[in-house]
N, C-alpha and C positions, 0 to 999 in steps of 0.2 A: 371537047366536053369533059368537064373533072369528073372525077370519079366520087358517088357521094360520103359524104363525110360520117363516120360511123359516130355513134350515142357515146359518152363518156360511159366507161366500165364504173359501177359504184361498190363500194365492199356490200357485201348480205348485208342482210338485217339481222338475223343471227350472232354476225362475229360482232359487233358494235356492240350488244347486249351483251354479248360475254365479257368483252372486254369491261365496260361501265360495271359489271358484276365482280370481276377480278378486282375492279381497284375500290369497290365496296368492302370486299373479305380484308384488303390492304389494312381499309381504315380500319375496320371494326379492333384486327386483330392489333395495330397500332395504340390505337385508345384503351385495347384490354388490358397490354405492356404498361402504359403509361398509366394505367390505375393502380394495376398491382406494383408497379414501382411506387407508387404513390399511396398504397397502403399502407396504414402505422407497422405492421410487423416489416412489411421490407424496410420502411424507415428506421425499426428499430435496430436488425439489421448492421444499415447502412450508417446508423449512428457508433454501435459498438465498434466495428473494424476499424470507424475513424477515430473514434477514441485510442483501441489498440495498436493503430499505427503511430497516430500522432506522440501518444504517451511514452509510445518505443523510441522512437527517431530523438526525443526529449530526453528519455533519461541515458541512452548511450553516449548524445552527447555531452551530456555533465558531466559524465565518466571521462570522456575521450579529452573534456575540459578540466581534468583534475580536480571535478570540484565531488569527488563523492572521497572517504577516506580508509583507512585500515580499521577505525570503527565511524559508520557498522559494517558497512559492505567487505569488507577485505577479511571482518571474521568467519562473516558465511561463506564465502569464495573458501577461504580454507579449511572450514569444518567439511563442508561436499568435496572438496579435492581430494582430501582424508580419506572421507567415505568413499571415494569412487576407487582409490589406492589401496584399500582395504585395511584402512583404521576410523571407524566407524565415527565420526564425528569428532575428532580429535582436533585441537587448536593450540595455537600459545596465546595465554594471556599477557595480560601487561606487565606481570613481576617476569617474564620470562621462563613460568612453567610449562609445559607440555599436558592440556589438561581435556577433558572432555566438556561441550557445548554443554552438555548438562551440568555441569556446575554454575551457569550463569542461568540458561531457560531453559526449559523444556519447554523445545522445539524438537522433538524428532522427526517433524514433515520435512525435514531438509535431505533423511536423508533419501527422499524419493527422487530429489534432484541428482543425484550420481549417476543413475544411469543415461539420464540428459544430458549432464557434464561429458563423459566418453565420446558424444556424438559432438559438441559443441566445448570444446575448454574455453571458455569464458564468462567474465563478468556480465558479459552482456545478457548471458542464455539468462542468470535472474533474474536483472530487470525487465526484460522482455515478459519473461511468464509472469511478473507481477504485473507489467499494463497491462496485458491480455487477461488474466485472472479476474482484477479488479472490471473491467470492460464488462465483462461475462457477467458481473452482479447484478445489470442492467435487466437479464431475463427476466429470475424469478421476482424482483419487482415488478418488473409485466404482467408476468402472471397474477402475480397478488393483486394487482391494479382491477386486471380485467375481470376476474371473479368477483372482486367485492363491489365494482362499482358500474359495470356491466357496459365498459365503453372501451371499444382500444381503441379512442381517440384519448380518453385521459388517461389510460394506462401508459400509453404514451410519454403521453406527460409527466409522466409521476418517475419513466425511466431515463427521461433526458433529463430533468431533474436530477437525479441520483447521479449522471455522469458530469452534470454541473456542478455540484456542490463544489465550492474551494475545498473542503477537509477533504474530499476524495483524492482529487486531483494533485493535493499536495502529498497526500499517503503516499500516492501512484510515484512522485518523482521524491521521496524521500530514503535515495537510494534504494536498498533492499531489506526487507525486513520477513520472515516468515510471516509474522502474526499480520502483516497486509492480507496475505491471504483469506484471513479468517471472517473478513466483510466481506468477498463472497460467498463464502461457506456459510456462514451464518445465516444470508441469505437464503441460499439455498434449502438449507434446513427449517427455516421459516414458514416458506412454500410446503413442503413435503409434511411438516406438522398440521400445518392449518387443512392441508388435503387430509390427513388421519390415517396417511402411509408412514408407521412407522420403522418400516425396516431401511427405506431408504433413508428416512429422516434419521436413524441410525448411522448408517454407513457416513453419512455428509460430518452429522457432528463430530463424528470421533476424527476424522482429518482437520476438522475446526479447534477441536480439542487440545491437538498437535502441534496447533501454531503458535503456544505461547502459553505458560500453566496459569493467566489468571483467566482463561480463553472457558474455560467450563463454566466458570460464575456466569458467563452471558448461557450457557446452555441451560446453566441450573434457572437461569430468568423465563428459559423457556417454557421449562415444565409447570412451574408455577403459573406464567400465563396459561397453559393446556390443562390445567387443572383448573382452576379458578374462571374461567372465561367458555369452558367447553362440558365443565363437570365432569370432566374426565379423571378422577380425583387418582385413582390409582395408578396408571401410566403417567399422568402429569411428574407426580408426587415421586414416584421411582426414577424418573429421568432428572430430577433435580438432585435424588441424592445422589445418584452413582454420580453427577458432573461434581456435586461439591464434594464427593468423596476423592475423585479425582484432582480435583484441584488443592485439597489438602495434602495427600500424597505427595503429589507434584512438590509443595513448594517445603512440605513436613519431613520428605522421606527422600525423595530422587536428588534434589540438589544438594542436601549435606553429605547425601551416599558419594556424591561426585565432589564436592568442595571438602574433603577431608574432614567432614563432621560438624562443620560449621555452618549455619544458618544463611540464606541469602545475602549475598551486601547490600541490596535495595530497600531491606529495611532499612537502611539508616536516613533515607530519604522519609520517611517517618515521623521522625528523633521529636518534632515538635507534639505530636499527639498521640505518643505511645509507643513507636518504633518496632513493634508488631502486633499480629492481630488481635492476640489477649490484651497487648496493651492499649491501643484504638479502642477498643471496646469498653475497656478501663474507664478509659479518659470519656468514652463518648456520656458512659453514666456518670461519672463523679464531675466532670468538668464539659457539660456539654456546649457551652459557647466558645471554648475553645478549639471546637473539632468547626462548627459555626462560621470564626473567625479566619478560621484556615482557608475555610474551601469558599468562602464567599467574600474574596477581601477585591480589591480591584481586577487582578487579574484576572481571578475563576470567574467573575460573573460576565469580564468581556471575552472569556472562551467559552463559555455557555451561551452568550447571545450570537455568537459566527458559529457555532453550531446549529445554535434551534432554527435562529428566524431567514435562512435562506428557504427553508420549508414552510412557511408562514407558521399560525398555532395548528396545524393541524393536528399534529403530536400532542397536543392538549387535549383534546378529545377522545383520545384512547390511550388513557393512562397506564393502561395495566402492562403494553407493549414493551413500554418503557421501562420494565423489570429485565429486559434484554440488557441496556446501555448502563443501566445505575451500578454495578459491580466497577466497569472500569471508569467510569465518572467519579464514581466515591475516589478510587485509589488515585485520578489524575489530578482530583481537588484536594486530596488530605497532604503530595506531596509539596515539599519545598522546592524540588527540581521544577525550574522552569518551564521546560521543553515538555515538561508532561501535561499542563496546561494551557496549551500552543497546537493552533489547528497545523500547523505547517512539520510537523511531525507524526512520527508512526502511533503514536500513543491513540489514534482516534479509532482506530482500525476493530476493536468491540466497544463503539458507542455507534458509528454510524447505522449499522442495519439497525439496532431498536429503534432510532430514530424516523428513519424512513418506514419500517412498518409502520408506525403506532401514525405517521402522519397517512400513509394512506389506509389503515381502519380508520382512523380520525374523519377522516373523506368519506367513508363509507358512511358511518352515524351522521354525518351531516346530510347527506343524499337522501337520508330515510325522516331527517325532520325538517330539510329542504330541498327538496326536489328539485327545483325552478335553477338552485344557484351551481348545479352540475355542469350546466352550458356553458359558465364561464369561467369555471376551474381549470379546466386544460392549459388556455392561453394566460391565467393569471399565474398558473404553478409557473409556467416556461418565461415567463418574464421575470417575476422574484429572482428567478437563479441564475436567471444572466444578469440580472443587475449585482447580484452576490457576487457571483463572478468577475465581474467589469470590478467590482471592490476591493476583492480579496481572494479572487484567484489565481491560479498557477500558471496561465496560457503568457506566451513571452510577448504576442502583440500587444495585449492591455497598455503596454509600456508608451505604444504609439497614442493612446488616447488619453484623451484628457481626465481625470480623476482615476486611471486605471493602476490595478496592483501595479509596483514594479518592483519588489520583492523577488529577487532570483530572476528576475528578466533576462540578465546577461551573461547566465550560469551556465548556456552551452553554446557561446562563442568558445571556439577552440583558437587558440591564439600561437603565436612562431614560439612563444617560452612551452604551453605544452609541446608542442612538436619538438621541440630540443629533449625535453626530459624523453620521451619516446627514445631518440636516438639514443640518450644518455643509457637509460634501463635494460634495453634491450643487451647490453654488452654483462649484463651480473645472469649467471648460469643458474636454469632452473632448478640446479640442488644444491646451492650454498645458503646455507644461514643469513641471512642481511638482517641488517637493522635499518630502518627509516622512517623519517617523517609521515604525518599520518595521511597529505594528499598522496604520496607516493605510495605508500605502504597498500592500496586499495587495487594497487595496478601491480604488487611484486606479493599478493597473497597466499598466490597459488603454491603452495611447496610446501614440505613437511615442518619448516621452523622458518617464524619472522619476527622478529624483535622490532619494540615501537622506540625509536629514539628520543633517549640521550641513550639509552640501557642498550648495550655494547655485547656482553658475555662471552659467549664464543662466537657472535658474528665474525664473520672474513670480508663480509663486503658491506658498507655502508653509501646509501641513498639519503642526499640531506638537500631538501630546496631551499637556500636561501631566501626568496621571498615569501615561503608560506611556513615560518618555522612553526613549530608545534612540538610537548613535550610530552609524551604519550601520546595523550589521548585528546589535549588541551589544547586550543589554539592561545597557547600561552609563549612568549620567544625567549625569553631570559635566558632560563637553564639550558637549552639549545644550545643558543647563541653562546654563553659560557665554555660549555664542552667543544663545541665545535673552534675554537679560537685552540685548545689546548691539544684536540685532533690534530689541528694542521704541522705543529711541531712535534707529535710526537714519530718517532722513530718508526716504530712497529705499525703506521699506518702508509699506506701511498697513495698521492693523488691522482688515480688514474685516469679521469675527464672531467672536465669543468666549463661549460655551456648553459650563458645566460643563467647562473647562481643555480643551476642545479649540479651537483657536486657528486661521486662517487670516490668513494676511496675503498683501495683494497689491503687485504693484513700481509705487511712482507712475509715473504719467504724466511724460517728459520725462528 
């Protein structure tokens, strides 16, 4: 006879509820993660670091691909090297003086970089803080977004916007420049006025202020917006004069103090419509279609249009924002230099924030006379600026698509010719004099004296790329290429390596 077969054991009832409860808490708290990852501020977020990383990875390598030069980047590298060595922004210009940055700008924000320099001696620590910097302007657009238009689903939008923009982006990778800085400062200070915190909105400009002496005119656009917009007439009114006080000084008082008594040389960029301010003004009343002529002839109006309409007209609807951008607008339409009416340059860096405010208050007065058409602004703004982008901007993919920028697309392959000059430079010792070419010059800046070649003076060691000659400051080859032929035979110099046309020679002995 078997023995009877016992009942199968089954778990409680108990643990089976606990368990089905346990993997409830799993989900909920899995869906809570995945919202808040999925909310616009994490997005936002998650959009800056990737701008800031990408931007970084991009402009090191144009450096590491010799494509940044001794102007501009290789002057700041020297002016902070200075400073951190303890000669306060000191540089060699291109006659081969020994002169302070303030004879060229007033930029004194540079010299907060020195003591980053100590930690970091390189070219790269700039560009990095300018992607990061610029990245960072992404916030207080948020913030403006979300106050004036009560959604961070379109403030959102209005900050991937800003980090879409081709002129950003182009700022971002247009080597180093201080005054990049000052679009997100300006930002910043935006935010902080429009809150009616003036102490911080203080602290911000005067670093804004610092990045370049036409940089106050956009402050001075401020106060006048805070007066005129807020009826704040008295602090508006006072924060425009001290800016335009300051920017007089600046360009009236500090840079002759520094250029030996002489006047800017950037007036001469001018020369067509007065060649300075009294004279501009001159011209603007006795001959005003010629100031007209200037700034609105083919080119200004197709750098006005890759400015405005990546924003659609929003910036039209709040005009008065736009007292931000007109100071450096005026000065990049009245010159004859190119590059100053050319989004792919630093020159945009106080036009951009008036721009982008005045387009989202623009959003806000349309919100308040069309309610209904907020719903589709978010996803209309973020397409505008990718298709601006796919057109005309900075990102090295577009190259792979069809109608996309390709413009600098292939400006940070680093190629076996840069790695030769690598080897090549590394053998000239970080306290001699050299003179060199100007892609090289950006990568031998660091040192108390650099001379931009053909101009020789007391250099001991000369750096010359045959494939990329340049004569200072020119991607001009002749005069180069001339002296460089009368180098080779002369005596008192020696070739001491020569790899793939990049060339070193040292001064004999004696």
């Amino acid at each position: 006879m078997s023995p009877p077969v016992s009942p199968p054991v089954s778990a409680p009832a108990g643990t089976a509820v606990a368990a089905q409860a346990r993997r409830g808490r799993v989900a909920k708290q899995a869906l809570r993660a995945a919202r808040q990852l999925a909310a616009p501020r994490s997005l936002l977020w998650a959009a800056m670091a990737a701008y800031a990383l990408g931007f970084s990875v991009l402009s090191v390598l144009r450096h590491d691909a010799y494509n940044t030069g001794r102007f501009d980047l290789g002057n700041m590298v020297q002016a902070v090297w200075s400073t951190a060595h303890g000669h306060p922004l000191r540089m060699t210009s291109l006659q081969g003086d020994q002169i302070s940055r303030l004879a060229a700008h007033v930029d004194p924000i540079l010299v907060l970089f020195a003591p980053l320099w100590l930690a970091w001696p390189s070219p790269d620590l700039l560009v990095v803080v300018q992607a990061a910097a610029l990245a960072l302007g992404a916030l207080p657009v948020f913030w403006l977004a979300r106050k004036h238009l009560g959604s961070e689903r379109v403030a959102l939008a209005f900050a991937l916007a800003y980090l879409l923009q081709p002129a950003v982006q182009w700022l971002t990778l247009n080597e180093f420049h201080p005054v990049a800085l000052a679009t997100p400062l300006l930002l910043f200070a935006f935010w902080w006025l429009d809150e009616d915190r003036l102490l911080p909105f203080a602290v911000v400009a005067v670093l804004a202020c610092a990045t370049k002496e036409e940089i106050p005119l956009a402050v001075c656009g401020m106060g006048l917006w805070y007066a005129l917009s807020r009826r704040r007439w008295r602090p508006g009114l006072l924060i425009a004069l001290v800016a335009l006080a300051w920017a007089l000084i600046a360009v009236e008082v500090v840079i002759p103090h520094f250029n030996a008594g002489a006047s800017s040389e950037f007036y001469s960029r001018y020369g067509d419509v007065g060649g300075s301010p009294g004279g501009i003004l001159k011209t603007a009343v006795t001959h005003p279609l010629r100031i007209v002529e200037q700034a609105f002839d083919h080119q200004g109006i197709r750098y006005l249009a890759q400015l405005a309409l990546p924003l659609g007209v929003l910036w039209a609807l709040s005009p008065l924002a736009l007292l931000v951008s007109l100071p450096d607008l005026a000065l990049n339409l009245l010159s004859h230099t190119s590059t100053q009416s050319s989004i792919h340059f630093h020159y945009t860096a106080g036009v951009i924030p008036g721009l982008v405010v005045a387009a989202v208050l623009g959003a806000a007065r349309l919100r308040r006379a069309r309610p209904g058409w907020l719903v589709g602004l978010a996803p209309a703004l973020v397409v505008l600026a990718l298709v601006a982008n796919w057109n005309l901007g900075a990102i090295p993919l577009w190259r792979e698509v069809w109608g996309g920028e390709k413009l600098g697309a292939y400006d940070t392959r680093v190629s076996d010719h840069d790695r030769s000059a690598d080897r090549v430079l590394r053998q000239v010792p970080g306290d001699a004099v050299v003179s060199a070419t100007n892609s090289l010059g950006a990568h031998l800046s660091a040192r108390r004296r650099i001379l931009s070649f053909p101009r020789l003076l007391d250099a001991t060691w000369i750096a010359v790329d045959e494939t990329k000659l340049s004569t200072y400051d020119r991607l001009v080859a002749l005069p180069s290429a001339q002296r460089l032929v009368t180098l080779r035979r002369d005596p008192r110099w020696q070739l001491v390596a020569s790899e793939d046309g990049i060339l070193l020679f040292r001064r004999a002995a004696g």
